[in-house]
N, C-alpha and C positions, 0 to 999 in steps of 0.2 A: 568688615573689610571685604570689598568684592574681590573674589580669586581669578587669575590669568586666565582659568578657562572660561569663567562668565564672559571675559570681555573681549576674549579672542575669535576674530572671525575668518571663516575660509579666504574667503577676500585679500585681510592681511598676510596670509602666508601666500596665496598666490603672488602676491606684490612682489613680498620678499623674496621669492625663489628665482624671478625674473631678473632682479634687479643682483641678485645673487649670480648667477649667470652670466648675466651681460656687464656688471660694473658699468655701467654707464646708465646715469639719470634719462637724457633725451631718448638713449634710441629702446630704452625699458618704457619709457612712459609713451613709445609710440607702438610700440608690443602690444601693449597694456591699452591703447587708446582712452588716454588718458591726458590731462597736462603734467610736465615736467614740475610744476610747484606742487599739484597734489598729488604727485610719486611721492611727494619728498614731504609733505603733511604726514601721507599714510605711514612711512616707513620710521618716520619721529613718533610718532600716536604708538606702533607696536614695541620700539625702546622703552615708551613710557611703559606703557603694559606689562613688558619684562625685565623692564630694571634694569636694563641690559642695553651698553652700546654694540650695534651686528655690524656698524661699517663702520672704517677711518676715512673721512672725506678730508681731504686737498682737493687745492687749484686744478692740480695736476689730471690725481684720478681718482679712485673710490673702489676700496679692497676691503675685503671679510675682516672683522674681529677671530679674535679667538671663539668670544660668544657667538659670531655670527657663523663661523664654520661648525660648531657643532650644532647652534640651529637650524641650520641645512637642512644636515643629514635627520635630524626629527621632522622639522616639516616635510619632507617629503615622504619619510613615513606617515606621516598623520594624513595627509589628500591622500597616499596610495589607500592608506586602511577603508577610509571612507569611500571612494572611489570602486571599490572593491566591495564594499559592503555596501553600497548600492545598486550594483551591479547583480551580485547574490540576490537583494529583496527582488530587482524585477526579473530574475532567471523564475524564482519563487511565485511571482502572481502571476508567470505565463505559463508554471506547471514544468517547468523541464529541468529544477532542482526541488528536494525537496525530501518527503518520507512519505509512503503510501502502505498501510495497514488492511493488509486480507486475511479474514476467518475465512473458515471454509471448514465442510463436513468431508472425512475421509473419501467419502469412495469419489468428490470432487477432484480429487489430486491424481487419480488412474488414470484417467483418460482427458478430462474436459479440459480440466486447469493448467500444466502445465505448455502445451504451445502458446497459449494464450499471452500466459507470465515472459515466457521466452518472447513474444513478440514484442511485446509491450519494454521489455528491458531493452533489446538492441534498437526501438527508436525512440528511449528515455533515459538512456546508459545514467546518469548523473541523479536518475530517484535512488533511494535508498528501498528497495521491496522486504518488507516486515509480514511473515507469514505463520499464524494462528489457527492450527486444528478447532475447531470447536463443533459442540452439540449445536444443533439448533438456537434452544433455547438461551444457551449461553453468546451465541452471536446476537441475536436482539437484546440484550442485555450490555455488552459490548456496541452495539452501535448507538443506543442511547444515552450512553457515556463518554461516548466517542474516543472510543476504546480504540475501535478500528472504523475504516473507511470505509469499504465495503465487506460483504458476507455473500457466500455461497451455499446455500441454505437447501435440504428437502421439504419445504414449507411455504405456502401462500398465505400464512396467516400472519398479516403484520398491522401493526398502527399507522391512522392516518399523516403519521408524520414520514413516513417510510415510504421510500420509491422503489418498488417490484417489477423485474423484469423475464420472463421466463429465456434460459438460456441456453438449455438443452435438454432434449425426452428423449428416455432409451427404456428398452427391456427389463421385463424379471430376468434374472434367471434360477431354476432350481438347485438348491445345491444337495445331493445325497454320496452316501459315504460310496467308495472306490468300489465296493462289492455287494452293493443294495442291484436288489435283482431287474429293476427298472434301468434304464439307460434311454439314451434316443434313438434309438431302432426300436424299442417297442413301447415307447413312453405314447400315451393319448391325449390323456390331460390330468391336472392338477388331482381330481376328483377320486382318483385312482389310490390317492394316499390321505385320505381321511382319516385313517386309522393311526397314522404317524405321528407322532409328536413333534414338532416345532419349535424353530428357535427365531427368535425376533426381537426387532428394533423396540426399546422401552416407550409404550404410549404417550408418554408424558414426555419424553427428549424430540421423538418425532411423530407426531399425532397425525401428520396426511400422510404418513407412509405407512404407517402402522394401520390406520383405517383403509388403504389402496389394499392392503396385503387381506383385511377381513372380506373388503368387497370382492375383489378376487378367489377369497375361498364361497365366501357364497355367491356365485355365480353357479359352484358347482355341486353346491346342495352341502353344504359341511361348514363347521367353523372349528378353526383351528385350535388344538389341542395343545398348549405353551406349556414346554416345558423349560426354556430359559430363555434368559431374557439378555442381549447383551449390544452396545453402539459400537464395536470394536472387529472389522472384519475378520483378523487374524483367530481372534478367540473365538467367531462364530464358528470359521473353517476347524480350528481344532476339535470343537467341540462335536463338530457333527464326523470327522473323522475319527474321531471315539463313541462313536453311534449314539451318541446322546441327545440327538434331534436331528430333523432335515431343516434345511431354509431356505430363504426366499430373497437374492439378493439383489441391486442394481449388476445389469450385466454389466458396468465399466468394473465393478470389484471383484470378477471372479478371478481366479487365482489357480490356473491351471499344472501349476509345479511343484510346490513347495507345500502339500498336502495329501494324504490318502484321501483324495474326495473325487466328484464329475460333477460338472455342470451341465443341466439342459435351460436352453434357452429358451423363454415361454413366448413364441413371435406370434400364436395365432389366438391369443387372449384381447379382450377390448383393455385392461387396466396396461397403462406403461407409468413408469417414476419420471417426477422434472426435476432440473435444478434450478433453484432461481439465485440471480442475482439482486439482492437487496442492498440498499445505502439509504442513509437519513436527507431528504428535500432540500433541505438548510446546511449542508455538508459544503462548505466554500474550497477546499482542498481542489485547486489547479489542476493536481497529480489525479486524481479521480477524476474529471472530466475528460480527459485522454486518456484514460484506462477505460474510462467505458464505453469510448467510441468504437473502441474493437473487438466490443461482446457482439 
């Protein structure tokens, strides 16, 4: 047995609600631009359909059923739902509803990342912004699964399915403890601390920064002396503010308050850190394409 919704079409409740409205055949069928015999075909065809008489016709006039009043009030939920949920799909394929997934590496969220996100919300108020710390590694892993939508990564090394954009270059800068006898008034260059032991990014979470950080120490005749290793700015800063190592970090993550540490800025080195923005080619997501008109 075919069921009422097989055979019910928008069509039909548009009929109905019109003729529901105006009670009158001619001037609904001239609403409708339609003829007055097939108002009155379509509205017998939907009786049949629902087993249900919607009108009491007379001479006279043409007034709701009991079934037909509360038919109403469902038809018109039914066109509003739809109506509404099409509306939604094409807010959705222009990109101005929706969900938008960013990884990002810590020291991305100091400085670069947040105006960006702040812009991007106040002329897309209606996305949903879902936001994921991740390692490097862990973001290309994430965007081939389409985890997330885009990544903000310290790495240029990705697969050709992967679209890379560099999006911002900044500074080392040094970080040594609060009462280390070097400062910037007599700091000269990196070279000067050979002897120190260091604390650094894991090779394997970020391998262009980890390699930027070796190229830079041999520029000045030395290679660094690891004595921990850690992706976590907070713990780097502690850990060197228990003189357990100096390091070397992007200047947006220094952290000039809430540790016994100093920074010097290393400006007059050739190595500086990027960040890149990464996303997958084949990434159809609306809400991405307007997010990364404003990197």
């Amino acid at each position: 047995m075919i069921s009422k919704t097989n055979q019910l079409e928008f069509r039909l409740l548009r009929y109905f609600l019109v003729l529901a409205e105006n009670l009158h055949y001619t001037q609904s069928a001239e609403i409708l631009f339609i003829s007055q015999s097939a108002l009155s075909q379509q509205i017998k065809h939907l009786e049949v359909i629902l087993g249900e008489q919607l009108f009491k016709r007379t001479n006279r006039k043409v007034a709701l059923t009991k079934a037909g009043v509360l038919f109403e009030v469902e038809a018109k939920r039914i066109l509003k739902q739809v109506d509404d949920s099409l509306e939604h799909w094409q807010l959705q394929l222009n990109g101005e509803v929706g969900q938008l997934t960013i990884g990002f590496v810590g020291s991305a969220m100091y400085r670069y990342l947040p105006p960006i996100i702040k812009k991007y919300s106040a002329s897309q108020p209606k996305i949903n912004l879902k936001l994921e710390e991740l390692i490097n590694k862990e973001q290309l892993k994430a965007l081939e699964n389409d985890a997330i939508d885009v990544g903000f990564m310290r790495s240029n090394s990705v697969t050709s399915n992967m679209q890379l954009k560099l999006v911002y270059s900044e500074n080392f800068s040094l970080v040594l403890p609060e009462d280390h006898p070097i400062d910037s008034a007599n700091f000269t260059n990196i070279g000067t601390l050979s002897e120190e032991y260091f604390i650094l990014f894991p090779n394997e979470n970020s391998p262009l920064y980890y390699q930027q950080i070796l190229n830079l120490c041999a520029e000045y005749g030395f290679s660094p002396k690891i004595s921990h290793k850690s992706i976590h700015g907070p713990t780097i800063f502690k850990l060197v503010e228990n003189k357990m190592g100096i390091a070397i970090v992007p200047n947006s993550l220094r952290d000039d308050f809430n540790y016994k540490i100093k920074f010097i800025e290393l400006k007059n080195v050739t190595h500086t850190t990027s960040l890149f923005a990464v996303w997958k080619k084949e990434n159809k997501n609306a809400a991405l394409q307007h997010f990364l008109a404003q990197l």
